[in-house]
C-alpha positions in Angstrom: 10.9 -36.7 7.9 10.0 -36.2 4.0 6.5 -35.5 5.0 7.4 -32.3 7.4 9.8 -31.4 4.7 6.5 -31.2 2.9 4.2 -29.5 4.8 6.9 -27.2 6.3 7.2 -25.9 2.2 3.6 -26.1 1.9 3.4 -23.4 5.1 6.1 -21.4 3.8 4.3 -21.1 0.3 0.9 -20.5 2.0 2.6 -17.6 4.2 3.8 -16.0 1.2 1.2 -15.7 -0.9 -0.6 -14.7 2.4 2.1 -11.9 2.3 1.6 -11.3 -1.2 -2.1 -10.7 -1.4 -1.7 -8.2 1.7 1.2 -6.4 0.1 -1.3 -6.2 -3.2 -4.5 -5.0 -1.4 -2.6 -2.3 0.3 -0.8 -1.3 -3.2 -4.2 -1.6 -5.3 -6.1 0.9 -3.0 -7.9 3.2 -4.8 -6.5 6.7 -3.7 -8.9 9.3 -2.0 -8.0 12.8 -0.6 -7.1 12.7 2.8 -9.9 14.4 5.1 -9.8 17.6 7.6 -11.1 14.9 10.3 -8.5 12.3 9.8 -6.0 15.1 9.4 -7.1 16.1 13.0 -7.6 12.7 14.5 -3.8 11.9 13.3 -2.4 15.1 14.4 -3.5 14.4 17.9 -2.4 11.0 18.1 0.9 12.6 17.2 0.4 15.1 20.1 0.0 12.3 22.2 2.9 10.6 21.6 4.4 13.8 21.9 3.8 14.1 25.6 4.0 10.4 26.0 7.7 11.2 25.5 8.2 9.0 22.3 9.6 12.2 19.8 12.0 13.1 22.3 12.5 15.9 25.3 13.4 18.5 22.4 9.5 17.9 20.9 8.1 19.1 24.9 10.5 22.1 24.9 7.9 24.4 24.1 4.5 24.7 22.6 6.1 25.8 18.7 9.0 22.9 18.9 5.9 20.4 20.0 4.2 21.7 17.5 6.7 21.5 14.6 7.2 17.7 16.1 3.3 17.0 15.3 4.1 18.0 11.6 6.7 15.8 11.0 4.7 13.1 13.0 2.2 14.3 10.8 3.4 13.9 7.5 7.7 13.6 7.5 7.7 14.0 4.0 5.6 17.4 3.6 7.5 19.0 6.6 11.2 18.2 4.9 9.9 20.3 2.1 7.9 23.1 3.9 9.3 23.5 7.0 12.7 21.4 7.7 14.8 24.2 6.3 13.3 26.7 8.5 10.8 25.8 11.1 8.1 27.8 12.5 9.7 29.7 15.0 7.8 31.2 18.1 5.0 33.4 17.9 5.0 33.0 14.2 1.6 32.5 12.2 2.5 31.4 8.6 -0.3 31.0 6.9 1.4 30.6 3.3 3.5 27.7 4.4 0.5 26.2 6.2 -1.4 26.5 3.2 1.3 24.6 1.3 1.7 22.1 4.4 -1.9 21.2 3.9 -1.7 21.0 -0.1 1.4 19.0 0.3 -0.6 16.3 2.5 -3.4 16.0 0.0 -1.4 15.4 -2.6 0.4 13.2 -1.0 -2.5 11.1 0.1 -3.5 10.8 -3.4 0.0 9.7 -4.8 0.7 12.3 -6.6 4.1 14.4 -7.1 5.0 16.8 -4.6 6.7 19.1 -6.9 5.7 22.6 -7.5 4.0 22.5 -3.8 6.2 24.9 -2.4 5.9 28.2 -3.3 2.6 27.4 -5.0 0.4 29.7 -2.6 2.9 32.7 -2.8 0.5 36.2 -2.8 
C-alpha cells in the first residue's frame, strides 16, 4: 500500500511540473505581430463555425450580423472596444473603425495595451 502511495505522489508531482513547463512555454513566447494570413485563416474558421451553427441563429441572420459574429470570433476583446457599443449595421463600410479593429488586433498580439486604439485613426 505505502509503495502506490508513493508512486501515486510521484505521478501527481511529475504531472505538475509537466503542467508547469507547458504553462511557462506558452507564457515565455516571444511576441510577434500577428499576420494578414493568419488574420484571414482565423477569420474563416470563425465563418465556419458560424454556419456550422456554433455562434448561434442570431450570427446566420444576415450577412452584417454573421459578419459582426466573425469579429468577435475574431478577436472578443478588440470588438468590445470598437464595435460592441455600436455594431456595423447593414450596408455600412467603416473604414475608420476597421482601421482601429485591425490596429487593435496587432496590438494585441504583441501584448501590448489597448488604450488609445479607439479613436486613434480619426481624419
Amino acid at each position: 500500500m505505502r509503495e502506490s502511495g508513493v508512486r501515486s505522489r510521484a505521478a501527481i508531482t511529475c504531472l505538475a511540473l509537466i503542467a508547469l513547463s507547458l504553462a511557462s512555454s506558452v507564457a515565455g513566447k516571444s511576441r510577434r505581430a500577428v499576420t494578414d494570413n493568419e488574420v484571414r485563416r482565423k477569420k474563416n474558421e470563425c465563418y465556419s463555425d458560424i454556419e456550422s451553427g456554433l455562434w448561434g441563429w442570431q450570427c446566420k441572420a444576415s450577412v452584417i450580423a454573421k459578419e459582426n459574429c466573425a469579429l468577435k470570433c475574431l478577436s472578443p476583446s478588440c470588438y468590445e472596444l470598437i464595435y460592441e457599443s455600436d455594431p456595423l449595421e447593414e450596408g455600412e463600410k467603416d473604414l475608420v473603425r476597421g482601421q482601429e479593429y485591425k490596429y487593435c488586433m496587432h496590438r494585441a498580439s504583441l501584448g501590448e495595451s489597448l488604450e488609445g486604439i479607439r479613436g486613434s485613426f480619426d481624419y
